[in-house]
Structure formats: C-alpha cells, structure tokens
MIKEVEX-181921 format. One record per residue: x, y, z of N, C-alpha, C in turn; residue in one letter. Coordinates in steps of 0.02 Angstrom, whole numbers, plus 50000, padded with zeros to 5 digits. Last residue first. Example, Ala and Ser with C-alpha at 12.3 -4.5 7.8 and 13.67 -1.06 7.14 Angstrom:
<nodes>
506424988850354506844994750357506455000250394S506604971650390506154977550390506604983550390A
</nodes>
This chain:
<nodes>
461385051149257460775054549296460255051349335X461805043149195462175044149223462085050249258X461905022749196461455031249184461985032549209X462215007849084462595013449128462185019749124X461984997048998461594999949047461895004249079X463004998248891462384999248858461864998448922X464174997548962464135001948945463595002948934X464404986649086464194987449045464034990949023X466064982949164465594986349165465244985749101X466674964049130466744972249114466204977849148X466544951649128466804954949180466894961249175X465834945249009466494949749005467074952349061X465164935449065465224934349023465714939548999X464564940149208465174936649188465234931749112X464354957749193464164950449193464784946549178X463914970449266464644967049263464334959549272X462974985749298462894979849279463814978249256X462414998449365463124995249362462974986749353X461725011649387461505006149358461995001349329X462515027749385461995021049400462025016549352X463985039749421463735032149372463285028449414X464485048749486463685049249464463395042349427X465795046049514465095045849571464335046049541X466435032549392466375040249424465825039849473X467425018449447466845021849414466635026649426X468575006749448468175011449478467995014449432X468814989549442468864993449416468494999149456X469524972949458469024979349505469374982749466X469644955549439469674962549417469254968449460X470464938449451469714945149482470014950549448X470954924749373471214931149396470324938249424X471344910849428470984915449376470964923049408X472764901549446472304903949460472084908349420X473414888549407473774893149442473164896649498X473724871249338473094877849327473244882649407X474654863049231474544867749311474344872149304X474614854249105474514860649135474564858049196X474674843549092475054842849035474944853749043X474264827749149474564834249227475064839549138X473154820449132473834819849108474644824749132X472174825049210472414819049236473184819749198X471424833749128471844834849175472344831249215X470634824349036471214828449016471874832149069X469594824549136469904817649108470664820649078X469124837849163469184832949199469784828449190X468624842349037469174845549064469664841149136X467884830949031468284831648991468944835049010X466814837549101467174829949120467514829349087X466714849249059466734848549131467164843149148X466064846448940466494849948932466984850649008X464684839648996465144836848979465844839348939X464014851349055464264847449095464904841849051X463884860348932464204862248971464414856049018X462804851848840463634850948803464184854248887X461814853748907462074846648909462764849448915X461664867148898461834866248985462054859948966X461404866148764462044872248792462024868448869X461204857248664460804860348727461504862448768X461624854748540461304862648548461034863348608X463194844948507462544846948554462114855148555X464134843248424463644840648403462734844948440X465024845848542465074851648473464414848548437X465284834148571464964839148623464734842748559X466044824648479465144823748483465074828748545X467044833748459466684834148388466104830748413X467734831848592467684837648565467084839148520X467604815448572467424818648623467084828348600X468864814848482468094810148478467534814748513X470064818748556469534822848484468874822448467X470014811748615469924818548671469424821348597X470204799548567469814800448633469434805548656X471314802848517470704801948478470134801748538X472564815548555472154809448592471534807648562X473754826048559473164823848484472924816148535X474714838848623473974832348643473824830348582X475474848448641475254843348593474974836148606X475164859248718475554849748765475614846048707X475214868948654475634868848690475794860348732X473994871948574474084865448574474764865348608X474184884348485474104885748553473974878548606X475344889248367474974886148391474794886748453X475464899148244475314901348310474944894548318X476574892848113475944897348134475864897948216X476594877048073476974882348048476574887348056X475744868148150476594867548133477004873248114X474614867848255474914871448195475614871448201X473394856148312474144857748328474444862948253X472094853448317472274861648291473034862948317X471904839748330471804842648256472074849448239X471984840248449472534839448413472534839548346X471314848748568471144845348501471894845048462X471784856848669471924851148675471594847248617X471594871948657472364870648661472424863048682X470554871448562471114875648539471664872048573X469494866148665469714863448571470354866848558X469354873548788469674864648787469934863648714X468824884948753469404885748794469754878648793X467874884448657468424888548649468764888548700X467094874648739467334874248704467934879948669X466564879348871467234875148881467324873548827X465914896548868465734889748856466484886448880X465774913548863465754906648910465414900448892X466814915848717466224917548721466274911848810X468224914348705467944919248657467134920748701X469144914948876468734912848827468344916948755X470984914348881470344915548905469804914948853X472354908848960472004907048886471314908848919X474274906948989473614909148999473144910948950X475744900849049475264902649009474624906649034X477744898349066477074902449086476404903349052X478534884449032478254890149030477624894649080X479404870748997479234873949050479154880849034X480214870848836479904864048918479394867848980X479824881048721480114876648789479794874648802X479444881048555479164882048608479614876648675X480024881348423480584884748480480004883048546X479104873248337479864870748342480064874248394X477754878848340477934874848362478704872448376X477724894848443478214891048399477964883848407X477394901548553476474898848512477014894948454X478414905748624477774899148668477344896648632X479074913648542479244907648571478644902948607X477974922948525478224922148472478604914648480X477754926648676477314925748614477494921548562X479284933248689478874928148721478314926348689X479374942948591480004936148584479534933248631X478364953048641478364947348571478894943748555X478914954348761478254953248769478284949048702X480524947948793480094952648812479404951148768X480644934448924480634935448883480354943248853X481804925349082481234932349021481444935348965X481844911749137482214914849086481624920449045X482714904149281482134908449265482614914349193X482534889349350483374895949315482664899349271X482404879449493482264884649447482734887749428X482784865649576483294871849551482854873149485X481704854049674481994857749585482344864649586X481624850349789482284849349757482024850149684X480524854949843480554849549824481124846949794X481134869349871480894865049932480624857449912X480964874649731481584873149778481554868849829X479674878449711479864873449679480544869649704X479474889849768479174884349783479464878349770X480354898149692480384896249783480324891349807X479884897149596480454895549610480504895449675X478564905149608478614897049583479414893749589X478754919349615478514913549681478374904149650X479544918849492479934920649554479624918649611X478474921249406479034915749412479374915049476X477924931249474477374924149459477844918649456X478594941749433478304939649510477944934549512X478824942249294479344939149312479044938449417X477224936249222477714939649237478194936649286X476104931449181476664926249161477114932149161X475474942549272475054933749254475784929949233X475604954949303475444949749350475044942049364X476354960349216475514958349194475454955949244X477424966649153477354968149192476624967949212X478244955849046477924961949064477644961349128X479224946349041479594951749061479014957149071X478584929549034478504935349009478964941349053X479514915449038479144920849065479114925049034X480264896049063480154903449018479344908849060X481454889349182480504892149170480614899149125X482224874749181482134882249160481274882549141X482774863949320482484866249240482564873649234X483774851449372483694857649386483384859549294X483354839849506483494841849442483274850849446X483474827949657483274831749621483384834149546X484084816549668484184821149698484064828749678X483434806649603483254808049697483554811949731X482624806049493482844810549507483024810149574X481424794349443482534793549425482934801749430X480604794149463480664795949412481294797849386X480504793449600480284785449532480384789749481X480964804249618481284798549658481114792749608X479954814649605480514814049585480954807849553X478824808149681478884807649612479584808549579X479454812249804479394804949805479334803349726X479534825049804480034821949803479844815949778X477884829049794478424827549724479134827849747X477704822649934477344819949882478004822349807X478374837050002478734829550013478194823649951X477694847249951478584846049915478624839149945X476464854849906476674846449947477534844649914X475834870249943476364863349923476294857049950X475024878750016475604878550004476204875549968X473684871450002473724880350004474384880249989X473904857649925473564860849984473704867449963X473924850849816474654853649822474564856749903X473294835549729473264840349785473934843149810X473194831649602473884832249625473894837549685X471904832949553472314829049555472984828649572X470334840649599471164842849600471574836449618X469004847849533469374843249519470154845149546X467414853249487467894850949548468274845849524X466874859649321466884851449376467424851249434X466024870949226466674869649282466364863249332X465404873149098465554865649143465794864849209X465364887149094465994886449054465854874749081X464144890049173464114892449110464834888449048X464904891349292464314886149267464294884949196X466624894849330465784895349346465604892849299X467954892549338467624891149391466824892549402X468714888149202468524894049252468104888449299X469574874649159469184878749156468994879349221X470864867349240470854872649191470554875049154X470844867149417470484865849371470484870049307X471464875249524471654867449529471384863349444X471694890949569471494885549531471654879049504X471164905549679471864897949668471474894249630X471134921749626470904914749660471194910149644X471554936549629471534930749613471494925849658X471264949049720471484950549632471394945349592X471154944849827470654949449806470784949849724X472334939149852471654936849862471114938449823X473604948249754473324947449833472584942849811X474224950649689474194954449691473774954149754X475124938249611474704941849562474094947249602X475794935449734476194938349693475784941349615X474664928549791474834933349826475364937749760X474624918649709473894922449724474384929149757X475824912349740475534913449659475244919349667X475744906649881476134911749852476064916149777X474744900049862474534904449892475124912449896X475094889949779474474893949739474334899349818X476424879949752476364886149808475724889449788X476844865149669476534871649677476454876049715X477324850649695477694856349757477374863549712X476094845249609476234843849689476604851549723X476754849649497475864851249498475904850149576X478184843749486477644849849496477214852749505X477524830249475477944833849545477904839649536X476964828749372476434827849424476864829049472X477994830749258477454836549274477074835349318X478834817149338479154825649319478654828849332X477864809249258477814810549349478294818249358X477784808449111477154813149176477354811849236X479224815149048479074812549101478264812349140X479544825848968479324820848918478914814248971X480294834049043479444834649036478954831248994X481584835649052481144830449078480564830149074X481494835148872481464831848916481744838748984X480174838248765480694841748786480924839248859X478884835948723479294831948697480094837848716X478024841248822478054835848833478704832048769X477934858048885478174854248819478234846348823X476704863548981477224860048988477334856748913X476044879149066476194874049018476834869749016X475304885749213475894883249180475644876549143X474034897649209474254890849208474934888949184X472684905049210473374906649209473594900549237X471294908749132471664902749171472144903249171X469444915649110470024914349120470584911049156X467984922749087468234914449102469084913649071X467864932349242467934931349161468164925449167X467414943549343467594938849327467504937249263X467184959949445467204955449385467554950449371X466314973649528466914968349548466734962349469X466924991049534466444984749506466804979749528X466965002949680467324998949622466854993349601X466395014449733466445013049697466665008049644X466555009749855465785006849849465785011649782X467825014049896467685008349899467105004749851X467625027849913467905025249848467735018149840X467145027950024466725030549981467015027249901X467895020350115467265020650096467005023250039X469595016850102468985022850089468315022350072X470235007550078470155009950152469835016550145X470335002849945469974999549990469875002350079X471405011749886470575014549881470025007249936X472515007849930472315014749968471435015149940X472424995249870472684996549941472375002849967X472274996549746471894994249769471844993549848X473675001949702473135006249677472255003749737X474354989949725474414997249764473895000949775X473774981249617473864980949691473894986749733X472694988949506473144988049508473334987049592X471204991949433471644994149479472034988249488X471174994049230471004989249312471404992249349X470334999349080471004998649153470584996749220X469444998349000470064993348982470594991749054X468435004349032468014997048988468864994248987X467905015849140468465013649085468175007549077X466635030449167467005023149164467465022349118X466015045449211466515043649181466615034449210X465525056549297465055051349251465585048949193X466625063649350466105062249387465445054549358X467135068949235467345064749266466835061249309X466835081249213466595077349156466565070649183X467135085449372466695087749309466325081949278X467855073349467467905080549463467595081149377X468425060749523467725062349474467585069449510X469535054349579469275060449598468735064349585X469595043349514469525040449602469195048649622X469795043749416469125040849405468965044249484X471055049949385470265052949374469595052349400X471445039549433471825046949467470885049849444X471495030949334470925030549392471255035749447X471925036949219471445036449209470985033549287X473345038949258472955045849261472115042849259X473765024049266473825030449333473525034049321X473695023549116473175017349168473185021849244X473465037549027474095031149062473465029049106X472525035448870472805039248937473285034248949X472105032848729472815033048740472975036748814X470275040248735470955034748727471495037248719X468805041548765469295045348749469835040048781X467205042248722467495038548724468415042348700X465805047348765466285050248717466755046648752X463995047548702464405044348724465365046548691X462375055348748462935055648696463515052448773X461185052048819461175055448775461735055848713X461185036448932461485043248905461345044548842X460485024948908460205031048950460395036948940X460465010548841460415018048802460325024248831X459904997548870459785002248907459785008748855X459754984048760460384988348757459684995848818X458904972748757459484970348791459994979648804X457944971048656457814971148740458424972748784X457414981448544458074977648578458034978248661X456154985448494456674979648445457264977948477X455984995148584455444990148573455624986548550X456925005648569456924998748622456394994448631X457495010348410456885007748465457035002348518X458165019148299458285015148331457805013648410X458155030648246457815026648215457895019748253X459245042048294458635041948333457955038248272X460375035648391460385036148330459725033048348X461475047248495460925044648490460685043248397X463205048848461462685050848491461995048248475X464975046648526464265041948501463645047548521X466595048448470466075051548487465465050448466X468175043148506467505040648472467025044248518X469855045348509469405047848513468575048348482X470315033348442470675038148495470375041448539X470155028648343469855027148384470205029048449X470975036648217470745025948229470615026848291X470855049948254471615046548260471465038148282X468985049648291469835053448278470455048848289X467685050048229467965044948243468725050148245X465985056648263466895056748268467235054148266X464805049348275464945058948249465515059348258X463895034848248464715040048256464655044248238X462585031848367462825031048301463635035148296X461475020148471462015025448459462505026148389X460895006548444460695015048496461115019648456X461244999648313461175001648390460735009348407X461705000148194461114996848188460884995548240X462385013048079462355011748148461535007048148X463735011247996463055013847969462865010448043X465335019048017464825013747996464095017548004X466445028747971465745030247987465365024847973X467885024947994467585030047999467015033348018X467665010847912467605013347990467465019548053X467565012747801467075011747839466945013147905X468785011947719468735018547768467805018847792X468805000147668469275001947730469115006847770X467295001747604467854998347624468364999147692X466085007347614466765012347574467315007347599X464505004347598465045000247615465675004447578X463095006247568463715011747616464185009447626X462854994447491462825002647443463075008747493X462644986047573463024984947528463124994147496X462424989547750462214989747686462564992147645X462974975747852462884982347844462884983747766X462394968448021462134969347959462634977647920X463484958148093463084963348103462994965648031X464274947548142463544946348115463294953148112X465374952348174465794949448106464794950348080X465414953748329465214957548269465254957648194X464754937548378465294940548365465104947148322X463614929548411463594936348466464104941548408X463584917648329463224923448325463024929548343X464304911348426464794913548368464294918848351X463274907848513463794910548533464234915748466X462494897848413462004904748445462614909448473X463594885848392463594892148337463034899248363X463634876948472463664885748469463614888048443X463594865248386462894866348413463044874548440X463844861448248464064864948290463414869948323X464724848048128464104850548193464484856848231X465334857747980465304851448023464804853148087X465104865747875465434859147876465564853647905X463504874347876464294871347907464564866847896X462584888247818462684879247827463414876547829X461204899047884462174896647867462324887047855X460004909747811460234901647830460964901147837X459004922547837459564920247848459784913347862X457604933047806457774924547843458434925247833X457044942147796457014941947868457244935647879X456694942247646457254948047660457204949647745X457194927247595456824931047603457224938447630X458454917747601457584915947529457154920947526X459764918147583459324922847603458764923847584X461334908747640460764909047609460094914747643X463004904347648462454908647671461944910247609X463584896847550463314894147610463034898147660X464074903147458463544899847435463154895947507X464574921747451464684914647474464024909747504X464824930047306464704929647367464834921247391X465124935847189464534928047160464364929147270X466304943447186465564947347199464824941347184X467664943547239467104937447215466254940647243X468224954947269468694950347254468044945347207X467294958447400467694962947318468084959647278X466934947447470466534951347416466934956247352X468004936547511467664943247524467224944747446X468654924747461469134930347468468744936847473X468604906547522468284913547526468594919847525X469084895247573469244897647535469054904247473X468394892247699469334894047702469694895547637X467154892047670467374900047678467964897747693X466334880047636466984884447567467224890247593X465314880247735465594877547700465934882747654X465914889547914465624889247848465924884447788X467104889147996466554882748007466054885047949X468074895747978468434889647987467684884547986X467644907047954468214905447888468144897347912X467134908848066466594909148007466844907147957X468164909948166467534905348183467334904248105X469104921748191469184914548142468544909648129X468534937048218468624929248219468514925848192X469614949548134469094946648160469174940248207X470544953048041470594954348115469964951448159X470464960847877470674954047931470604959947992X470114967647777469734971247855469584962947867X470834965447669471184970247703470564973447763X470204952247626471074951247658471224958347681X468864947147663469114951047630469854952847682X467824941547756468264937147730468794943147691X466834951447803467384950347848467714945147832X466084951347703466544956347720467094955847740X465144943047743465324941247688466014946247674X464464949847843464704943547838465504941447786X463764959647762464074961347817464714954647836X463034952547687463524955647657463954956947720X462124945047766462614942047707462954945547697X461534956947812461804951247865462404947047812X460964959947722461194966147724461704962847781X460044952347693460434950147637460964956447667X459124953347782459664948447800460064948247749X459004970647825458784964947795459194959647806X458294985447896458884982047888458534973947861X457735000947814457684994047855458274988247846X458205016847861458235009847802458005004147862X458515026747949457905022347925457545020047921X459825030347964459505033947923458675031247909X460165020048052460185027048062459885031148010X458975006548013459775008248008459775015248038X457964994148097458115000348068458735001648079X456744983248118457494984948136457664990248089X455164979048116455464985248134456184985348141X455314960048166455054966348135455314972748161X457064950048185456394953348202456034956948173X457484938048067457534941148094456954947048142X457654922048090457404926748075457424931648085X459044907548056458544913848098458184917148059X459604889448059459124897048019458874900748072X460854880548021460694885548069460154891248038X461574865547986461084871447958460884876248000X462154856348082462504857948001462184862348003X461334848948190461744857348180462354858048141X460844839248122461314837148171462024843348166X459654844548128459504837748178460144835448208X459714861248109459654856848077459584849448152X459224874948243459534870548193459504865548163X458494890848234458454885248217458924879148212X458984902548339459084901048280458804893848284X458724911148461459574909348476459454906048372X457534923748386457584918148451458354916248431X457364933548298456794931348361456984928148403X458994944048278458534939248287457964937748350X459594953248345459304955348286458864949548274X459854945548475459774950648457459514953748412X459394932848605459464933648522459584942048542X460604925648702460054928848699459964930748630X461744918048818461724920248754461004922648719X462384920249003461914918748959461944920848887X463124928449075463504919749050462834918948998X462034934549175462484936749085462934932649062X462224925549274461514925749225461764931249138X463174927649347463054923149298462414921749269X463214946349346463344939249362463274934149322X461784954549272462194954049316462664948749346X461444955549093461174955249170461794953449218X461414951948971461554958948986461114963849047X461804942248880461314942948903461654951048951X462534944948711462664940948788462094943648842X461764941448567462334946448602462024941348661X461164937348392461204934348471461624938948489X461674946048265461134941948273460804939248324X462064964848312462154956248308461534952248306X462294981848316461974972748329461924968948298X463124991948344463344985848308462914980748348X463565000548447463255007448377463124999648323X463504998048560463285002448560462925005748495X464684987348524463794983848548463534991648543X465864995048554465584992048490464754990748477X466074993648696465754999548644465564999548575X465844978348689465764984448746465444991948711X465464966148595465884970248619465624974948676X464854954148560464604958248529464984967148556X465324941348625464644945848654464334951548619X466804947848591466274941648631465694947448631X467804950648442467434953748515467064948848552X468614961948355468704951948383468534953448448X468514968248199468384967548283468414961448288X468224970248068468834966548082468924968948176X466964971148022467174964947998468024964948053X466424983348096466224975048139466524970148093X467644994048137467314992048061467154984248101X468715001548201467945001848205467674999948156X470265003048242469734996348171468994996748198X470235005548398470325005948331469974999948291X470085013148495469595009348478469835008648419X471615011848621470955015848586470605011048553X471675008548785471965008248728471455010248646X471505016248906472135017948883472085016048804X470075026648935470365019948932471005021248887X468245034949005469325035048995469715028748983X467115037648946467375032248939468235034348946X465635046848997466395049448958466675041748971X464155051848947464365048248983465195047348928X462885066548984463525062048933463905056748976X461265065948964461835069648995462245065048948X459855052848974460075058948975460725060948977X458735045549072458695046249020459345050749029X459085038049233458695044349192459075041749132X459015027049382459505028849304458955034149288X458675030149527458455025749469458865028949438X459845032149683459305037649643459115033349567X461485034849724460665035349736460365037649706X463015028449616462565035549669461845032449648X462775010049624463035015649615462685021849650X461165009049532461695005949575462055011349577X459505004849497459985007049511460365006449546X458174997449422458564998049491459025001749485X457234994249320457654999649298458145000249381X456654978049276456624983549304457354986949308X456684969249176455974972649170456114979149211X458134962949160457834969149118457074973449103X458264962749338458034958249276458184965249227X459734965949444458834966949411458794964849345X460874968949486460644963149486459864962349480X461714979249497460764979849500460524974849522X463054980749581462654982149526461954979149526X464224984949665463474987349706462904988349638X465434972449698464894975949639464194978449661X465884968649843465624966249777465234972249752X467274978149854466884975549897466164971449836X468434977649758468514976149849467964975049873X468234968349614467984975149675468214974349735X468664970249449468434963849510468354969149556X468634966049269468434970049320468314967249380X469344963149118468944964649167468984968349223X469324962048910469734964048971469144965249030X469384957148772469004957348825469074957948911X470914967748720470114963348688469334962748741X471674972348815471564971848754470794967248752X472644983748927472194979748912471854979048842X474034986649001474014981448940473304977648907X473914993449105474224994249056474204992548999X473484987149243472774992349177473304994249124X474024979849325473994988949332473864992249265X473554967849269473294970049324473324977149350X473514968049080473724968149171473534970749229X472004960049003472324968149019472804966049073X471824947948891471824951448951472124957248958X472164944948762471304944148790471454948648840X473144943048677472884947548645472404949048715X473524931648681474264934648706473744941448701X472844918848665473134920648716473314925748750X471534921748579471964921548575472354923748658X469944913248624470254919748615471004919048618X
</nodes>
C-alpha cells in the first residue's frame, strides 16, 4: 500500500485507505466463529434490524470497485461489492486469514502459479436478480484498466499477461486475452510470472463482478449494481453522504462471511475528527448506533475516555500490519557508511518514540520491519540492540571506526503534519536521542506533499528521513518487494525502494517465495528475509502503531480483525 495514502493520524484527521483501531481496554469483540451470533458491546445477541449511522471525516468517494484501493475487499465498500476471496471476518488474527467469496474455494493453481482458476458459487445474484457470471468478473476486471476509473491497485496491470499494456474495455472492446471464461461459473487468469497470492489480490475490489449492459462509466458510481447485502439509494456530493439499504436478492446462504444485521446503512462524511467522537462518546439518538471506519482517538482524547468506565468498554482495540521507521539514503553521505546507520539504529530512544506517538497504548516499540503478527512471517529480531532507551555509548564506538570521534552533525527530513508518525514530535524525540551519542540533529519539515513528493524522488530523496509503509493485504510480501526488490527502484515516478537495495540475493529470494501457494510456507520465509535484510541497518524500525476507536452504546457484535484493524461493518447489530 502506498505510503503516504494508508494510515489515518492518530487525532483521526488524516484517515485514508485502510485506516485502524486500538482500545484502552481490549476490544470487548466476539471473538466467535461465524457459526455463532455472540455479541459484544451493549448486552444482549445482535437482531436483525434499525439503522446503523457511520460518522467519518473522509468521504467515500469514487464508489466505482474499478477505482477503490482497498484490502480485503474494503469496509463499506464490502457491503454493496463482492469479491472473488475477502478477508476472513473474525476477530484478531484469525481475520489475517483470506477466505473465498464469490468463489468455492481461495482458486486452483497451476504447478508453478502462472494459472489461477476459480469457480464460482451457485445462486449469486445482482440486485435486480440477474445472476451474476464470470464473464460479468471479466468485465468488471477488465474496467479497471481504463485511464479515467484509475485508482485502483496496481497488482492486475503489473501481474496479468499483456495488462501493462491494456487500455480497458472502451478503448479495446477484443478485451483481455489472459482472462479466460469457458463457462459462465469459471474464470481463468494467467500471469506472467509465479504468484502464489494471488487468493490475496483476489480480495481487491478491482474482482467484483459488474454487468456489461449497467456499466455508465464514470458515472457508475453513482449507482453500482450491488453484488452484497446492501445496495445504493444515495450517493451525495462523491460520497459524502452514502445511503445503503438492503438488497433483497442477496442470501446468506451464498456468503458466509457478510452478517448484514442492520436494515439500512448511512454513512455520513466530511465531519471534524473532534465532533465525530464528541458524538460517538455521547451517543445521543441516531448516535447511539453509530461507528467511524476512519477516526481514531487521539492522545488527549484517550486520556479522559480511559477514566470512564463506561466509555472505556466502548473503545475497539486494533492492529494493522504497519511500520514507522526511519529510512536511510545510502548514496548520500554519511549514510553511504553502514556503521553511520548501525550508530543510529544503537543511540535510538523507542521509549521516547512510543511516548511522543502518544503513549504505550497508541504504539509499540519495533526492532523488526515487518509487523509483529503471524500472518505477515514476523521473526524476532534486533540487531543493534538499543534497550528501552539507547545505547549511545555502543554508537559512539561506531562513530569512532567510522572516522567520527567527535561526532557529526546530520539532517532529519519530516513530515509537518500532525500524524504522530513522521511528524515534527517523532523528530524531536529522535534528536534528543541522538545527541547523547554525539550526533547534532538539524531537523527539517516538510509540508505534507513537498514531503511525499521529496522522500518517493528518486534524485531529491535525503539522507535521513522519516518513513512508514503498511500492508495491501497481511502477508510480508507487499511490505518486503516494494521497498527492497530492486527491480521496483523507479527512477522517474514514486519510488518506495528508499535504500535502493537491488541485492540478487534478495531478488532471487522475493521471486522463489512468490512461487509459493502455501501461504504459512511463503510466511515464515518472508520472516527470514526480513531478517537477513535487516542486518544491512538500511531502516530503523520505530514502532507500529495501535488504534482505539469508540463506538455508539447500542453497537453489538464488535468484530476488529487484524487484517484491517478496523471495526467491521458487515458484523455490526445494532439491536
């Protein structure tokens, strides 16, 4: 997932794409299989029924599944948009899990996952219906190459044969030859190269079926054709205001995964991140059965509602596979140095870090630059033990062989927003730190797209930065290939190859995991990799960040998997 796009800040301002959720006290969510209906949150099983209101700052726009860029098949999106596979849609790390959706099972693959075939299930139905077909999967597909509903993910341009040179259906109505449809329940893709995720890529909404003859183009969005629970009776001002109500051809006999309890869903956007848990914390009316999917509490915010019971045992608690980390330019001296970047990684402070992104509770210290749960490889690993506080006397001594003994003085680029990830309180407890080993920090902010715009440069990107990179789906491949395959260094464009690594070793490596369809193999050895790579000290992994969010009083059945860290909309009662 793109860097600059994934996360929300910690005071809920800035949340975008797959944004989370963490709790003062853990998540009072079901943690029940999908056989049984438990409840969480106010007392009493989920019901059928009533409305359930969504407050979130940033709206829903581009409601059209070709140009969403979603995991898992999205939040509110997933409501009215299924997918071939979506994210399991259970509690914890058991929703790290990938599961079929429109399909019988994760897909077939070839011997050396070039070919990928599904089926699709019996009975799937459109809102009006129609039955849905796979040629209705092709088109849908086939859509999301078309140059004016960009925005998607890159995945399908970059791993279908001939789709980097694919201009959509309106443009080339022959379609594209590497999706295949022998029948009207089969679906074949064939790839250019191994790729044993591809069941993951299959979560994205880019797979959702939609029929050629309702297709109005741009202004689809408006009113897609609904292949969920829930269908659109409103779309206002691009997703400002989205109003879902039951789309009553649609069976939970054909989808194990989506709850559907509320009756009608109304989704209301552009609040301030303050009014929207002002609301939440007071759930007065509508409110009362009200969640946000984008804003997080915020330090302060999290101060006064942790000394209230009642509010307390409202908040979700959530994780996501995410990494706030300092990057390092290696052809920008001194950082052209690995003992330079292994004295830093030494006089680190991760308890000052933790504390300046908002306390304990907000973030956890990280030594390792994938997350910390199963699903992603995560392997124990800390090579440049810094302890809780530093080791300034260890990176003197690096200094010292490294022809500094009396230290040096750098510059740390930063974000100017106000995210409590590569903000200016993140720099500011790294200069501290960093002082007590004899480095003189000069701290230089940026505002949000001159920073962006400088860190993903190849030519302007500095020596010393602030980063952070979260996952499309939980695996260690979208989080290790992007910013250490050196095949995806981009010269002219957004690169995210920030150490410029190209190591045949590492590449070698990358392309025989990617080979693997046993998802738990390919995970451990994404683990040792992250491992081996770390050694080059070409990051400092900071910490991952927690989320808590609050939720109205009447909300049951509080599921927050870590595959989004989000509340889950498609189990939420609210009776």
């Amino acid at each position: 997932m793109r860097q600059t796009s994934v996360i929300s800040s910690r005071v809920a301002a800035a949340a975008v794409g797959l944004v989370l959720a963490v709790g003062v006290a853990a998540c009072a969510g079901p943690q029940d299989s999908k056989e049984s209906d438990g409840g969480s949150g106010a007392d009493g099983a989920p019901r059928k029924g009533g409305t359930l209101t969504v407050l979130n700052s940033n709206p829903q726009e581009d409601f059209d599944p070709a140009r969403l860029y979603t995991s898992g098949g999205g939040n509110v999106p997933s409501l009215v948009f299924r997918t071939l596979t979506t994210r399991n849609r259970e509690h914890g790390a058991a929703g790290a899990k990938v599961v079929p959706d429109l399909a019988t099972d994760l897909g077939t693959p070839s011997k050396n996952a070039t070919v990928w075939t599904y089926t699709l299930k019996d009975g799937l139905k459109y809102e009006d219906g129609t039955a849905i077909t796979s040629a209705d999967l092709k088109y849908g597909i086939e859509r999301s190459f078309a140059a004016e509903l960009s925005g998607g993910a890159p995945y399908l341009r970059d791993w279908l044969i001939g789709g980097a040179d694919y201009q959509g259906p309106y443009k080339d109505k022959k379609g594209l030859d590497s999706i295949e449809v022998p029948d009207a329940k089969t679906i074949v893709f064939r790839l250019n190269k191994p790729e044993g995720e591809f069941p993951y890529l299959a979560t994205q909404t880019q797979t959702t079926p939609v029929p050629k003859a309702k297709d109005t183009g741009t202004k689809y969005e408006e009113h897609p054709v609904s292949s969920g629970p829930y269908k659109v009776v409103s779309n206002e001002n691009d997703g400002e205001r989205l109003v879902l109500e039951r789309n009553p051809h649609w069976s939970a006999a054909v989808d194990e995964e989506r709850k559907a309890y509320p009756d009608r869903i109304d989704v209301r956007s552009g609040l301030d991140s303050a009014v929207i848990n002002q609301r939440l914390s007071a759930s007065q009316g509508a409110d009362a059965a009200a969640v946000t999917t984008d804003t997080n509490l915020g330090p302060a915010e999290l101060a006064k509602v942790s000394g209230d019971k009642a509010l307390a045992s409202r908040v979700g608690t959530g994780r996501f596979g995410y990494t706030n980390y300092i990057a390092f330019n290696p052809k920008v001296k001194p950082f052209d140095d690995p003992k330079v970047r292994q004295a830093i990684a030494y006089a680190v402070d991760r308890s000052s870090v933790v504390n300046a992104a908002g306390g304990s509770s907000l973030a956890e210290p990280a030594t390792t630059y994938l997350p910390n749960q199963k699903s992603f490889g995560y392997t124990p690993y800390d090579h440049f033990p810094a302890g809780k506080t530093g080791n300034a006397a260890k990176a003197r001594e690096l200094l010292k062989e490294a022809g500094h003994p009396k230290g040096l003085t750098v510059t740390l680029t930063h974000s100017n927003d106000k995210d409590f990830e590569t903000s200016p309180e993140i720099a500011t407890a790294l200069q501290a730190a960093l002082k007590k080993a004899g480095i003189t920090v000069e701290l230089k902010g940026l505002e949000g797209n001159d920073y962006s715009d400088t860190i993903h440069s190849a030519d302007k990107e500095p020596g010393f930065f602030l980063a952070h990179w979260g996952a499309d789906w939980p695996s260690g491949g979208p989080f290790l290939a992007p910013i250490f395959d050196g095949r995806q260094i981009v010269k002219d464009g957004a690169n995210f190859n920030t150490g410029f690594l190209n190591d045949a070793s590492v590449n070698k490596e990358i392309d025989e995991i990617n080979k693997l369809t046993d998802l738990s193999a390919a995970a451990k050895r994404w683990g040792a990799l992250d491992k081996k790579i770390g050694e080059q000290a070409l990051t400092v992994p900071l910490f991952h960040p927690v989320y808590k969010r609050l939720y109205g009083q009447d909300i049951k059945n509080v599921v927050i998997s870590d595959w989004t860290g989000v509340l889950d909309v498609s189990q939420v009662s609210v009776k």
